[in-house]
C-alpha positions in Angstrom: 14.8 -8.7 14.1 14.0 -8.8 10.3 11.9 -6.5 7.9 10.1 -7.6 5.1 9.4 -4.6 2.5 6.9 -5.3 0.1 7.1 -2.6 -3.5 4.5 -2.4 -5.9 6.0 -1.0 -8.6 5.0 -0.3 -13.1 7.6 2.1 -13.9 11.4 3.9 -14.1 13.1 0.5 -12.9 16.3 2.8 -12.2 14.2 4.7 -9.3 12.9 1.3 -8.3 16.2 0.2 -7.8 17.8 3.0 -5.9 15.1 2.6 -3.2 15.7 -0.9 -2.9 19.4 0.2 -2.4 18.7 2.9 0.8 16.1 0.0 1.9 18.7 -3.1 1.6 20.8 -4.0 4.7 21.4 -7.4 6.7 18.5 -7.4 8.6 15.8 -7.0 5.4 14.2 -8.8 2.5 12.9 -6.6 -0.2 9.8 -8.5 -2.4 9.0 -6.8 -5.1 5.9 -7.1 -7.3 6.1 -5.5 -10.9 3.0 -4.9 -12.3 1.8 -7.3 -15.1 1.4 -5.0 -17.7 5.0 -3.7 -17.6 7.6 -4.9 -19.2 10.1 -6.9 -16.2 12.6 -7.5 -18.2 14.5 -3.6 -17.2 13.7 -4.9 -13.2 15.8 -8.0 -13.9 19.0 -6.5 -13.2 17.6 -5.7 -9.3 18.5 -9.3 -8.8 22.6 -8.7 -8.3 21.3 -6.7 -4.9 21.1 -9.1 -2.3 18.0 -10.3 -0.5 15.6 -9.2 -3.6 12.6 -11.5 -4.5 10.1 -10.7 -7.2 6.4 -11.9 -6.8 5.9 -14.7 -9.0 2.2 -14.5 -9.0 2.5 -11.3 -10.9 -0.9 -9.1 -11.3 -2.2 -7.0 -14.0 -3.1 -3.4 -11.8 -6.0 -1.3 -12.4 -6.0 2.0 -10.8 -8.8 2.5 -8.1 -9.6 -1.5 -8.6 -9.4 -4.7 -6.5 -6.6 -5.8 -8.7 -4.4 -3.4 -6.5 -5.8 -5.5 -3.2 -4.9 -8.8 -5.0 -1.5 -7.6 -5.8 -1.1 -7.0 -1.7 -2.3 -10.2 -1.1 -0.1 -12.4 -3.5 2.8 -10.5 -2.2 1.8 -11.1 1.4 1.1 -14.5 0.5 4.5 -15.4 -0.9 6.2 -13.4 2.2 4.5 -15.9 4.8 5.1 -18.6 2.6 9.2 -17.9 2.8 9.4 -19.6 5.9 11.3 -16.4 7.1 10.3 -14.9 10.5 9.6 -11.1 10.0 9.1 -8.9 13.0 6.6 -6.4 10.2 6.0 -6.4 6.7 6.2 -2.9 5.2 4.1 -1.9 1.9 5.4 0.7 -0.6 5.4 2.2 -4.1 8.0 2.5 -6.5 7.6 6.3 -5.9 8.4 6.3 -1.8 11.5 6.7 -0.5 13.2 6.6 3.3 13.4 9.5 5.8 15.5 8.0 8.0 18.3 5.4 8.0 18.3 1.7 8.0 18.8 1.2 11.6 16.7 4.1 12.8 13.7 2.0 10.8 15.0 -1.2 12.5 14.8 0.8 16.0 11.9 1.8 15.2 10.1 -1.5 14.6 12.2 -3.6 17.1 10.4 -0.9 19.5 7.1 -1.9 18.7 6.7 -5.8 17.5 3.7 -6.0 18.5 1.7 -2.8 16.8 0.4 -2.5 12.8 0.7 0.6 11.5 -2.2 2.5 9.5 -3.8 5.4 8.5 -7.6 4.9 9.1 -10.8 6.9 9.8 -14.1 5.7 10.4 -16.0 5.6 6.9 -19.4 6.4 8.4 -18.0 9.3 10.7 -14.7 10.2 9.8 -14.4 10.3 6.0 -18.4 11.0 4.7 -16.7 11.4 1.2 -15.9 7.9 1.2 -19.1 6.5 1.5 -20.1 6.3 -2.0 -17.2 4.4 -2.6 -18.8 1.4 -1.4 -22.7 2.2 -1.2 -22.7 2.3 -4.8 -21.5 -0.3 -7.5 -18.2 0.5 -9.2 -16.3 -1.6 -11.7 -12.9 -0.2 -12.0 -11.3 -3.4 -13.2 -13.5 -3.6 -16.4 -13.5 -2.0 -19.2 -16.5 -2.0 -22.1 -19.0 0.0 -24.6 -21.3 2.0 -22.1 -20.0 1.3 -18.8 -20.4 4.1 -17.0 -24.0 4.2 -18.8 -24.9 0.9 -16.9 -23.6 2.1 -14.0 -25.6 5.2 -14.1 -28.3 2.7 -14.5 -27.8 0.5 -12.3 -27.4 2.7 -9.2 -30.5 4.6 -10.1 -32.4 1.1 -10.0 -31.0 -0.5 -7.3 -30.9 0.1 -3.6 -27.7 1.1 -1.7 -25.3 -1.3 -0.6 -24.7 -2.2 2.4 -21.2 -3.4 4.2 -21.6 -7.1 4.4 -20.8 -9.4 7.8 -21.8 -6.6 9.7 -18.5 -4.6 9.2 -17.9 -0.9 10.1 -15.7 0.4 7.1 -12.7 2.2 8.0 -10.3 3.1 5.5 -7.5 6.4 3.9 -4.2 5.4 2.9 -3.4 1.9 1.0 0.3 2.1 2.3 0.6 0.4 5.8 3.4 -1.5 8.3 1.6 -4.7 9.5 2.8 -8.0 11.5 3.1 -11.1 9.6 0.3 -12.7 12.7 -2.1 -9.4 11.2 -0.9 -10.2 7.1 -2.1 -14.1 8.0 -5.3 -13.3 9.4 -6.5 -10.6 6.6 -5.2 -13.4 4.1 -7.4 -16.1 6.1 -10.3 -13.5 6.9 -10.8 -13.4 3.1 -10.3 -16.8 2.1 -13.2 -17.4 4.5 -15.4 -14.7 3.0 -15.9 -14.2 0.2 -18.6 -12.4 0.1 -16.3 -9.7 1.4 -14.3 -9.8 -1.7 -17.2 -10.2 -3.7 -18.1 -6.8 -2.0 -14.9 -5.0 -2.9 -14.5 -6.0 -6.3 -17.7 -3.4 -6.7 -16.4 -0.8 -4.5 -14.1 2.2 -5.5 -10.1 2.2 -4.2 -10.9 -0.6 -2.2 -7.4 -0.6 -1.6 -7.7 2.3 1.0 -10.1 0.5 2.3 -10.3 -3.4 2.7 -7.6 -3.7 4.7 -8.7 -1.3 7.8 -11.8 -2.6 7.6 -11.2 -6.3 8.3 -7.8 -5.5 11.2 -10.4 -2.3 12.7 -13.4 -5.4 12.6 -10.9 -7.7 14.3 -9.6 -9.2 17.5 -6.2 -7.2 16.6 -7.8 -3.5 16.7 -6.4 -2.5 19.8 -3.2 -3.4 18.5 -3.4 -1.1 15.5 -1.8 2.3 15.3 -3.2 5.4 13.1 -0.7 6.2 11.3 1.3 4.7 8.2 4.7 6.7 9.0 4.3 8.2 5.5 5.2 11.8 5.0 2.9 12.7 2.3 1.5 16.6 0.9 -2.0 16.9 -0.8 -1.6 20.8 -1.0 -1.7 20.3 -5.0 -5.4 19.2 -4.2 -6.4 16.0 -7.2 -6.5 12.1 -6.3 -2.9 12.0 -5.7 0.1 13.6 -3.8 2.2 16.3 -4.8 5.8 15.0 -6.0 7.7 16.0 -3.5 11.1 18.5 -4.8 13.5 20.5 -3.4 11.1 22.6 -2.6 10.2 20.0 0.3 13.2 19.6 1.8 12.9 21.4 4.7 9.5 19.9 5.7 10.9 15.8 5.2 14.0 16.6 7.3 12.2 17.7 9.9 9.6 15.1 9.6 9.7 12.2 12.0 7.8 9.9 9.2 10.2 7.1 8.4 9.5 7.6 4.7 7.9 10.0 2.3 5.7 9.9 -0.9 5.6 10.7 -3.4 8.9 11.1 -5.5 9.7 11.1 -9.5 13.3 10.9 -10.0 12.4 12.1 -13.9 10.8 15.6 -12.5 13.3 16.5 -9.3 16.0 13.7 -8.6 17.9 16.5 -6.3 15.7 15.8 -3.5 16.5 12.2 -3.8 20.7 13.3 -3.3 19.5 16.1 -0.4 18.0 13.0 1.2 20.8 10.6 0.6 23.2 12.9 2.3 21.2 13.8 5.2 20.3 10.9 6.1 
C-alpha cells in the first residue's frame, strides 16, 4: 500500500521540510505545492529527500478564496496523473504535523482502503453560520477601489443565492484523507459543471466547503467518514486554530488523531522535539 501526501505550503521552508522528513518513508510520495506568491527557491533544497514532487501548476492563494480549491485540484490532478497507485491521498498545511508514526498511519489506512475521511456537517442544519457563505456573493480573490461597497450593494439588490444542481451543502474543515477513485470523480464532477465552480468562486472559504458538498451529493457518501483525523484547538476563539505549544502536549499524546494543527516552529519548536521523541 502507498500514501500520497499532498502540502500546501507559503512559508518557513525549514518547518516545511521537517514534516516532510517524519512523513517520508518507503511506502509514500510527498507532493508539495508552494504557493505562487512565495519565493520557491528556499523549498528547492526539499528535493535531496527522496520521493518529493513539487506541483508544477503552481497557484497564487488567496485566503478564504477559490484559489485555495484550485490549488487542491492541480495537486490532485498531477497525483492521478503519476501513474502511481495510491491506496489515499492525504491533504495538509505546512503548519501540521504527525501524531503518530509512519507505520501506525500506514496501518491505519491499509485498514480502511475503501473510506474518505472528512469533517462535514450539514450546511442547512448543522453549521447555520455557514450559510451566508454561499447565499451571498463574495469575491475573496479580487481585490479593487470599493469592493466591499459593491458588495454591500449588490446583496442588498439581489436575491439570495441558491446551491446550484440541486446540491445540499455540507462543509467544516478544508483538510481531508480521500481515495484517488473519490479525488477522480470531484476532479471530473467539476470539469462537468461548471456552473458549480462558477458558484464557488462567489462563495466564502469555499475550500471548507466544495469538496463535502460534491462526495456528500455523490454515489460515494456512504463511503465517507466524519472525521479528518486532525487534532486541532479553537479555544483561542478567531478564524483560525490556536498554535499548538507545550502547553498541548498532554492533550496530542493522548489524542488518537493521526496528526495535529496547527504548529509554528518560530513561536514553540519544543513541542515539535516532545513529539519527535514520543512518537
Amino acid at each position: 500500500m502507498r500514501l500520497a501526501h499532498l502540502l500546501l505550503t507559503h512559508a518557513n521552508p525549514a518547518q516545511c521540510e521537517r514534516l516532510i522528513s517524519r512523513l517520508a518513508c518507503e511506502g509514500a510520495d510527498i507532493y508539495v505545492h508552494v504557493d505562487l506568491k512565495t519565493d520557491i527557491a528556499p523549498f528547492l533544497r526539499l528535493r535531496n529527500i527522496e520521493n518529493i514532487y513539487f506541483i508544477n501548476k503552481r497557484v497564487k492563494v488567496n485566503w478564504a478564496g477559490y484559489t485555495i480549491v484550485q490549488a487542491t485540484l492541480n495537486g490532485l490532478t498531477e497525483i492521478l496523473a503519476s501513474g502511481k497507485e495510491y491506496s489515499h491521498i492525504n491533504l495538509l498545511s505546512g503548519q501540521d504535523y504527525p501524531l503518530k508514526s509512519t507505520s501506525e498511519i500506514h496501518k491505519f489506512f491499509a485498514e480502511r482502503k475503501e473510506q474518505n475521511f472528512m469533517h462535514s456537517l450539514s450546511v442547512e442544519n448543522e453549521w447555520p453560520e455557514a450559510i451566508a457563505r454561499i447565499t451571498d456573493y463574495h469575491l475573496p480573490d479580487s481585490d479593487f477601489p470599493g469592493k466591499y461597497f459593491v458588495l454591500k450593494a449588490v446583496n442588498a439588490l439581489l436575491p439570495k443565492r441558491k446551491m446550484p444542481l440541486g446540491l445540499n451543502p455540507f462543509g467544516r474543515s478544508q483538510w481531508f484523507t480521500i481515495t484517488p477513485t473519490c479525488a477522480a470523480y470531484i476532479i471530473d464532477y467539476l470539469l462537468q459543471n461548471p456552473v458549480l465552480v462558477s458558484f464557488f468562486k462567489h462563495s466564502w472559504a469555499p475550500d471548507e466547503m466544495i469538496f463535502q458538498t460534491i462526495l456528500y451529493n455523490s454515489p460515494h457518501k456512504n463511503a465517507m467518514v466524519n472525521d479528518n483525523l486532525v487534532y486541532t484547538d479553537w479555544s483561542a476563539g478567531g478564524a483560525s486554530p490556536k498554535v499548538l505549544t507545550m502547553n498541548d502536549a498532554g492533550k496530542l499524546i493522548s489524542s488518537d488523531k493521526l496528526f495535529a494543527r496547527k504548529f509554528s516552529s518560530l513561536a514553540d519548536s519544543e513541542i515539535l522535539d516532545y513529539l519527535d521523541k514520543h512518537i
